[in-house]
N, C-alpha and C positions, 0 to 999 in steps of 0.2 A: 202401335206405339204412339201413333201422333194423338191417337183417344185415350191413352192413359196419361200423354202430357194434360190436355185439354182437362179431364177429369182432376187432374192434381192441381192445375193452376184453379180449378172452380173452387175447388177443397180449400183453400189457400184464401182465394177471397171470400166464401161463406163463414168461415174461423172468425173474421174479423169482427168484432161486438160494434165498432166505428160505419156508418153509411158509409159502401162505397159506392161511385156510380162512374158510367161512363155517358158521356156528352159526343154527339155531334156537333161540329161549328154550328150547325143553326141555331143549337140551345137545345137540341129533342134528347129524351134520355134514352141509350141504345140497352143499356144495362145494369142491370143493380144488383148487390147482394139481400138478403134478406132482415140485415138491422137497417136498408135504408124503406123496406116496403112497412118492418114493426113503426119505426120513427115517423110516416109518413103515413100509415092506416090505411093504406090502398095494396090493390093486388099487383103482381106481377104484371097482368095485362095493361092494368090500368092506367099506370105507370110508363109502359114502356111505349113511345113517341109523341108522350105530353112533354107540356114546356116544362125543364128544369126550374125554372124561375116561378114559377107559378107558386111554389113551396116555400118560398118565404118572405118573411115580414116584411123586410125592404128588397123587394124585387128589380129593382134601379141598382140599389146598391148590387146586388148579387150580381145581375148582368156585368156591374164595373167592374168586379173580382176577374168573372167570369175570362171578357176581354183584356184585362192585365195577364193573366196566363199564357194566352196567345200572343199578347208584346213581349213578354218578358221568359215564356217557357216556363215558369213556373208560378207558384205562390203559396207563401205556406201563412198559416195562424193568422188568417182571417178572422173578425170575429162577426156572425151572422145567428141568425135564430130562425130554424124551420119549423111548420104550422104542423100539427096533425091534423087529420078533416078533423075531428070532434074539438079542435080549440088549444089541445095540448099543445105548449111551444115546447122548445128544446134551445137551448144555447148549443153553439159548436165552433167549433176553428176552421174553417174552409180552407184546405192545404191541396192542390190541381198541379196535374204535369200535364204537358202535353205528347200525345203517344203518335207514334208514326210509322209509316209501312216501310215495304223495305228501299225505296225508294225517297227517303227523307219526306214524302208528302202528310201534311199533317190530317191526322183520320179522325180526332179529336181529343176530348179530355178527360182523363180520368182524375175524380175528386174524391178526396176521403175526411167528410163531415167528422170530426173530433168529437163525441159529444164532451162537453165541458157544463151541466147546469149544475151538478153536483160542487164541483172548485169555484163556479161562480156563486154556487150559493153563500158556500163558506166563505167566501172573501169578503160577500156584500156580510156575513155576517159580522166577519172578524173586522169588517169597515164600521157597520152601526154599533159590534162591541167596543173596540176605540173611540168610537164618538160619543158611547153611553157612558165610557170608564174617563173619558174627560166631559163630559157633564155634572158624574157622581163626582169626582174628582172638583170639579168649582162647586159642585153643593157642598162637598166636604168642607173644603178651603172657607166657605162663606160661613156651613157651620162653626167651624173652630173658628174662625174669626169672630163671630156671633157668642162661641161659647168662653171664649176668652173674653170678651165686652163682661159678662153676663158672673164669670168668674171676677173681674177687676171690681166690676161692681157690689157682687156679694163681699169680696173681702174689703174693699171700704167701708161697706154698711157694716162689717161686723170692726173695722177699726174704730167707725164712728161711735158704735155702741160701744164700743170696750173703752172709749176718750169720754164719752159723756160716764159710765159708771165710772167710771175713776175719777168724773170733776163731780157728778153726784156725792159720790163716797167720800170724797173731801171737805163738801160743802155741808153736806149733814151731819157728818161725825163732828169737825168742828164744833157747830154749837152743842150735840150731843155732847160732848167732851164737857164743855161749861155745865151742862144742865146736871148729867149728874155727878159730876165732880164738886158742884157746888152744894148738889143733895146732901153728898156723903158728909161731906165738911158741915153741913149745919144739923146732919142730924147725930154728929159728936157734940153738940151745946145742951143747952139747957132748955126744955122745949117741954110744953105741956101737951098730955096725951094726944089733942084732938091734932095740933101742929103733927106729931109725929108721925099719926096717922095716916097724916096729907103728904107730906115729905115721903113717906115708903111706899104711898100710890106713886107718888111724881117716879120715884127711882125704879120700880115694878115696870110701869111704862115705858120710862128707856133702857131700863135692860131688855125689853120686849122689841123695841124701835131698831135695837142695833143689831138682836138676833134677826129679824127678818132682813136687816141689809145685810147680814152677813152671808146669808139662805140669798138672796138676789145673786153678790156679787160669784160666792163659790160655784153656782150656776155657770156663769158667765166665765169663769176662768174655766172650768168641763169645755164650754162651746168653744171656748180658742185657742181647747187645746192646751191650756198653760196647765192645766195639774201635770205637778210631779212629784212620783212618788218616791219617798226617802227609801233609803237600804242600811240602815241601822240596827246595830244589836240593843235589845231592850229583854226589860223583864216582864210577860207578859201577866205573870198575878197581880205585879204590882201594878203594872200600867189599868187594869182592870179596877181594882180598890179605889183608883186613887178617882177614876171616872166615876166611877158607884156613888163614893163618896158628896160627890155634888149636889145628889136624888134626894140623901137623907131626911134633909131638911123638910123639905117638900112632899114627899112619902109620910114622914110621920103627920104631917099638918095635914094632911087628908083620909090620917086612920088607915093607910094602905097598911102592908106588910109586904116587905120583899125580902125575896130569897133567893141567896146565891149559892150556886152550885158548881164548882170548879175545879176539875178533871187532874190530880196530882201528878198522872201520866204525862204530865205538857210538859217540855224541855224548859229548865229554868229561865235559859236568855234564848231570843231567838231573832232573825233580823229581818225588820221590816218596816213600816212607816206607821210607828204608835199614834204620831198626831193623825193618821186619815182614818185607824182602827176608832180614837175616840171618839172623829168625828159622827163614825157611820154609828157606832154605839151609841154616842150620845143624840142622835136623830129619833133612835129607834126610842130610848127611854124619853126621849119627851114625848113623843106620841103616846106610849104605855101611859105613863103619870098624866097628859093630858087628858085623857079619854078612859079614862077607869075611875069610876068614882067609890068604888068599893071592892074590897076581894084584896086579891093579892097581882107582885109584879113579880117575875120569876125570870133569874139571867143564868144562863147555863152555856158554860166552856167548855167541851171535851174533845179529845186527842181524836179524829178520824181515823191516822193511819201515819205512819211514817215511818222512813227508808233512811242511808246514813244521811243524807244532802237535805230532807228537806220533812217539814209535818204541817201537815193537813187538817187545820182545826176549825171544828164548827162553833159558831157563835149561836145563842137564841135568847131572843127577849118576847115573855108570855104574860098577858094581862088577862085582865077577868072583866073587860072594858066595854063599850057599848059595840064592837064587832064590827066587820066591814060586810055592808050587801052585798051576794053573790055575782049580781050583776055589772057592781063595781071596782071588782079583783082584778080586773083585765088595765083598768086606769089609774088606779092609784101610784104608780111611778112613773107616771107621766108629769110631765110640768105643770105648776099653778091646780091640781086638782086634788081636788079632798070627795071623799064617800057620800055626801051632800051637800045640797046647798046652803042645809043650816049649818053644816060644821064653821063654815070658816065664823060666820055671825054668832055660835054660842061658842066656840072654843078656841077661835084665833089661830094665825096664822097663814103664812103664804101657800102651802097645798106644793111647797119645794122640798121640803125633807127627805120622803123618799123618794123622789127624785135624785136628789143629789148623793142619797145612799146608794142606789143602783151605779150610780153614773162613777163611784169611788171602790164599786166591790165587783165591777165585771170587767175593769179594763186592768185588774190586779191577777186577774185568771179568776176571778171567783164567782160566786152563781149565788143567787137570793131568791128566796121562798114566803111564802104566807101561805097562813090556815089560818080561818076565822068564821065564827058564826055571830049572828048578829045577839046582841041584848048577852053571850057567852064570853066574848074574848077575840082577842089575836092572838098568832104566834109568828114571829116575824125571824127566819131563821136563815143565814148565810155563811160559806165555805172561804176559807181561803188559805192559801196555801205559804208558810213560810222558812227563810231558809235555816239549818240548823249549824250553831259557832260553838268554838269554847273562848270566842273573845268574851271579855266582861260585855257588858252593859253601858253605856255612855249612861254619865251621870248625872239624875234631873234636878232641876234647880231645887234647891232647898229651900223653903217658906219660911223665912226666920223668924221668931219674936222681933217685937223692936227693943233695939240693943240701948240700955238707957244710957251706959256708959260712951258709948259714940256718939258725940254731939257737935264734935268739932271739923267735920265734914264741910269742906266749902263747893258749891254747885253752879253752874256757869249756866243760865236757860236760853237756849239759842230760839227764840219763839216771834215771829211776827204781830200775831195776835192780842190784844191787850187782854182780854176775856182769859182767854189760855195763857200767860203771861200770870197773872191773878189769882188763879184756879194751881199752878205751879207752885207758884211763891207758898201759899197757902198750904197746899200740901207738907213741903220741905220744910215749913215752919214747924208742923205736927210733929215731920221727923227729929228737930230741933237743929237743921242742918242749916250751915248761912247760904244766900241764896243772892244770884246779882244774876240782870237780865238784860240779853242783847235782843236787838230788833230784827240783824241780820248776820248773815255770815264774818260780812266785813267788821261792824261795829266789836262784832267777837272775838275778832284776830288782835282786833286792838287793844282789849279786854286782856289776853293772854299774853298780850307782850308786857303789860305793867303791874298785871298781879297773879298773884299763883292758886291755882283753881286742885281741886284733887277730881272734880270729873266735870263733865261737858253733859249735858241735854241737849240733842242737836235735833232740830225742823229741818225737816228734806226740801217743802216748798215757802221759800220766802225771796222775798224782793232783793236788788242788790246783788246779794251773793247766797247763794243754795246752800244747803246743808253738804251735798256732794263736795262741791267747789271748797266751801271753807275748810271742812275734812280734809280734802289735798293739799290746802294750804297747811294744814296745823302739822301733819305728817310729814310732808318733803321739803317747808321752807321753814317754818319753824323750826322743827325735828322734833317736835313733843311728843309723847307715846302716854298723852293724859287720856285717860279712859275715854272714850264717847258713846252715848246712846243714843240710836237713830229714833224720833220721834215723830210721827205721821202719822195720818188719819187716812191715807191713800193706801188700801189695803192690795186697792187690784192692780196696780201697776211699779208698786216697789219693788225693787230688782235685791235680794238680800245679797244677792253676789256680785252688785255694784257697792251695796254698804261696807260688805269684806274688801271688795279690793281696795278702796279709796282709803282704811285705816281704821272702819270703825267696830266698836268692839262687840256689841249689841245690839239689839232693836227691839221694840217695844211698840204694842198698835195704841194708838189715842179709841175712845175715852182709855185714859192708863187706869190701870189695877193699880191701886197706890203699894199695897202689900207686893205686888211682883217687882213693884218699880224701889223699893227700898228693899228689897232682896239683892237685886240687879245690882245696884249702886252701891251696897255694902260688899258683895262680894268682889269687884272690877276694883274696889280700892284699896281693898287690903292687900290685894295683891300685885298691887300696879308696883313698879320699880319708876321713879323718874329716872329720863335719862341726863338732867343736869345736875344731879348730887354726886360728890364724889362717890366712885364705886370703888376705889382701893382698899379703903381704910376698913379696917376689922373694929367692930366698937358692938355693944349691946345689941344695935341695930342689924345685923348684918342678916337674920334669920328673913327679917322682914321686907327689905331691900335685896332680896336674893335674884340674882339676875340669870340661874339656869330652871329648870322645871323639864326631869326627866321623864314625864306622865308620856311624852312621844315616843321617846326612847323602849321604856319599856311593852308600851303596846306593841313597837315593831318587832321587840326583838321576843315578843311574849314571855317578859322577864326572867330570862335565860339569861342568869347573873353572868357566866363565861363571854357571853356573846354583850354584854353591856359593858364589862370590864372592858373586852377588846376595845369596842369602839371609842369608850373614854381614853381607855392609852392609843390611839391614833389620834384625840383630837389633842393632846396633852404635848405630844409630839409632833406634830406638825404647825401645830397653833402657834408657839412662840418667833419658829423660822416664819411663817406668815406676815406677823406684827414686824420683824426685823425688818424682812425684805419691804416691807410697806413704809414703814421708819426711815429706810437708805435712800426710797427710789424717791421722796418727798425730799429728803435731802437735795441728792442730787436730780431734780427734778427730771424723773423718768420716769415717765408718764405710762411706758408701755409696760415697764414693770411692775410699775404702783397698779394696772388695768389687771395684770393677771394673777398678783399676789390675791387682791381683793376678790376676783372669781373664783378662786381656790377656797376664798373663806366661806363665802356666801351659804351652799351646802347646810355648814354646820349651824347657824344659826337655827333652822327649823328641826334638827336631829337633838340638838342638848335643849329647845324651848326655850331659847334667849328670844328676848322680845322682838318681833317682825317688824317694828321703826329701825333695829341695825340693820338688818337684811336690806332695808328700803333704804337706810344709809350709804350703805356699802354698793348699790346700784347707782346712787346720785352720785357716788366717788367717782364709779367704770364710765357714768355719763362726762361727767366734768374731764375728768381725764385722756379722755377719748378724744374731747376738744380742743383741749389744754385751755378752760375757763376755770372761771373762779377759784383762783389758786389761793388763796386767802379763806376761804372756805373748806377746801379740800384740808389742808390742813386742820383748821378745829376740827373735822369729820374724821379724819385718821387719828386723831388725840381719843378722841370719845368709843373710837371702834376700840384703838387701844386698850382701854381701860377695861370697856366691857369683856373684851378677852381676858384681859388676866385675870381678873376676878371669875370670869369662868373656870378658869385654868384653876385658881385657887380652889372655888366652889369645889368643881371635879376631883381633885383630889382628894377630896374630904371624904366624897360617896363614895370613888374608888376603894378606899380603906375599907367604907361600912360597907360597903357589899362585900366585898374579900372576909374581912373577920366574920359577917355575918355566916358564910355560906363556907365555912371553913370544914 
């Protein structure tokens, strides 16, 4: 029995994978199991009545454990390192009891080495990992810090660049503006051939000077990001004709012949951004017309594919022109580059066209192609995709004759510049219109307060007072709703939706198209309403002075006469309770009433297309009101909304009738 105890207790310590060993007080080892002879590389024999201490690193230290167990009776999770004879160390926790006979006499110690190199490996790891992960962690830090410098920087340098083309573009357009505005006007005179000659190089050249800043700056609006593309219903034949149209001239003077070819399948109206369709078109055909000196130019529209939402149409423009080398298919939409290096010296231009065709037809979803051989041709072909309406068409300005009967047109030139000042005058003269010039915003205001103008020409940058600034004066202190046209040479950083919000009705880029700009002016005036003529009175006049315009109307309601009726008898009915409660609350000056009559109104100005200076009115009311200032004011301002209401009121009931009989 006492040999099968003995044998279970040996089984018991050989199990253990830990060095176990027993010690004599002198330090001799009496016994060991078998991981402490692997750990240690020596035999049984060899082992047994050498010094324990012998086996490790710090041998001092181990002794110290050692005699702590005998003061203390125990010790656990020591940490020590034993030697193998061949070098191998081992990490362990040196955990000792002290064992005793029956007699309490102590007979020595048994110790059970933990191996631990595997936990200390991984800690020193998960130590140098933590210390590696807060190293990458300050490189991070320092990068981002670095790459945010590096970012601040790049977007400076591109503000800088977008501040310098925008005072470029102003500085060179300017005299451009004089140079051929002053061409045009002299070569309406009396001039003998060789003069005329010279005069349509001079205008040849600047129309040449201003397309390649045009080709600079629309570059530069791509890089910052500023193109935005319209969502407009247009007619996509006619938008094509009326580009083609341009070539004519140009194509016949060089014995071309071009041919168009235009897909009858293509949805009438379709919506998308016509002005960036003609631009990439009109890119593609001046290269065609540049670079073809004979043969023909071939522009082909047809339907890809389309679904009910949306058609897929290919555009392609094909010359018979000196071709592009293979070699250089891979660069030509790159920036500033052309097919060689004589191109730009025999045939001009910046090497930015297609460039900026790419840069206007792949951020639309669309994709661009070429096929060319050299001394045969190009064919320059891209996709793009647009949506499909049954709204109409927004309607393009109309190129008018000049009207010989309109002569009595008076024009206000809001202009800085005496050159441009001169080059205006002169124009407006042609048109036979009378013409009176301010220097600045301010000098204009004062202009407008002592005589009566039928439109404005308004400069965005001048001294004193801006074009912005004067605009907001002439709309919310004055209250005038005289036509304005925004006039600048600063094509790259004009904000058109600061022009609408401040009042203005138009815009127009310097050098001005005199034919755009007497279209612009004749149409803004026939239909202007003043807001200081009486509006009650029914006389001759009234068709012309009409102060509603249901063109809003009926797009919303896609001229669905029941649903136009309704809305007119809702404003028809509400509108005079309106004007009453605004009437009483002015009365009895009650300000929070007068605040919410006029919020009630507000709405309907932009639904019946009454002029957007009452709108702007009727908020300077809610403003004043709100504070209870300029009560002297407030009142003329509820007189004049007054007015404009009931003659709406009037108006309205007129169409109410025509639409009802019409639709009977």
């Amino acid at each position: 029995m006492k040999q099968q105890t003995i044998q279970y207790a040996r089984s018991l310590i050989e199990a253990s994978r830990d060095p176990l060993v027993t010690i004599s007080p002198e330090g001799k080892i009496t016994d060991m199991n078998q991981a402490t002879i692997n750990i240690i590389g020596m035999t049984r024999e060899q082992l047994t009545g050498s010094d324990f201490f012998d086996y490790f690193t710090e041998q001092q230290k181990a002794r110290e454990v050692y005699q702590e167990v005998f003061a203390n009776g125990s010790v656990a999770d020591s940490p020590l390192t034993l030697r193998h004879r061949e070098g191998k160390l081992t990490d362990v926790l040196f955990n000792g009891s002290v064992y005793k006979d029956s007699r309490g006499n102590a007979l020595g110690v048994v110790i059970v080495a933990r191996d631990v190199t595997d936990q200390k490996r991984i800690a020193t790891e998960l130590t140098e990992a933590k210390e590696f992960a807060e190293f990458a962690t300050s490189v991070a830090q320092e990068a981002k810090s670095k790459a945010q410098a590096a970012t601040r920087k790049a977007e400076d340098a591109v503000k800088a660049k977008q501040q310098f083309l925008s005072n470029m573009s102003h500085e060179i357009r300017t005299p451009m503006n004089a140079i051929i505005g002053f061409t045009k006007v002299l070569l309406k005179t009396e001039l003998t051939a060789r003069q005329k000659e010279y005069l349509t190089a001079i205008k040849l050249s600047g129309d040449a000077l201003i397309v390649l800043i045009n080709d600079i700056l629309d570059l530069a609006k791509v890089d910052a990001g500023k193109m935005v593309f319209e969502q407009i219903p247009f007619k996509m034949s006619v938008s094509i004709s009326a580009m083609l149209h341009l070539f004519e001239a140009k194509i016949q003077e060089k014995n071309l012949v071009l041919i168009k070819e235009y897909d009858s399948r293509i949805p009438k109206v379709l919506v998308g951004d016509p002005v960036r369709l003609h631009q990439i078109i009109l890119n593609l055909m001046s290269n065609a017309v540049k670079f073809t000196t004979k043969g023909r130019i071939t522009v082909s529209v047809r339907l890809l594919n389309e679904d009910d939402e949306q058609a897929t149409i290919e555009f392609t423009v094909a010359d018979t022109g000196i071709g592009i080398p293979e070699n250089k298919m891979d660069k030509i939409f790159e920036n500033f580059q052309q097919a060689s290096s004589g191109t730009s010296r025999l045939y001009g231009g910046t090497g930015l066209g297609l460039a900026i065709v790419k840069q206007l037809v792949e951020p639309q979803g669309g994709t661009i192609q070429v096929k060319s051989e050299v001394n045969k041709g190009s064919t320059f072909s891209f996709t793009l995709s647009f949506l499909k309406t049954k709204e109409e068409a927004e309607s393009e300005v109309e190129m008018l004759e000049l009207d010989t009967e309109v002569t009595n047109i008076k024009v206000l030139v809001v202009e800085d510049i005496a050159l441009n000042q001169l080059l205006m005058k002169t124009i407006l003269d042609d048109f036979d219109f009378e013409c009176d010039v301010a220097e600045n915003g301010k000098i204009a205001i004062e202009k407008l307060k002592i005589k009566d103008y039928d439109i404005v020409l308004m400069d965005l940058q001048m001294p004193e007072m801006n074009g912005f600034e004067a605009t907001d004066y002439i709309r919310n202190t004055l209250f005038s709703d005289i036509p304005i046209i925004a006039l600048t040479a600063d094509v790259t950083t004009v904000d058109l939706a600061k022009c609408k919000a401040v009042g203005m009705n138009d815009y127009i880029a310097k050098p001005v198209d005199e034919r755009l700009l007497y279209t612009k002016i004749l149409n803004l005036v026939k239909k202007n309403t003043p807001i200081d003529e009486p509006i009650g009175d029914k006389d001759n006049h009234a068709e012309k002075n009409k102060c509603i315009d249901l063109a809003y109307l009926s797009k919303r309601t896609k001229s669905n006469p029941e649903l136009m009726m309704e809305m007119i008898s809702l404003y028809l009915e509400q509108t005079p309770v309106l004007v009453s409660s605004m009437k009483q609350s002015i009365k009895n000056k009650d300000w929070d009433l007068l605040y919410s009559a006029v919020h009630k109104m507000i709405p309907s100005f932009a639904i019946m297309g009454i002029s957007t200076d009452y709108e702007n009115m009727a908020k300077k009311i809610q403003e004043y009101a709100s504070m209870q200032q300029q009560i002297d004011v407030i009142s003329d301002m509820v007189l004049q909304l007054e007015n404009v209401c009931l003659q709406a009121c009037e108006e309205l009931e007129v169409e109410y009738n025509t639409i009802k009989n019409t639709n009977k």
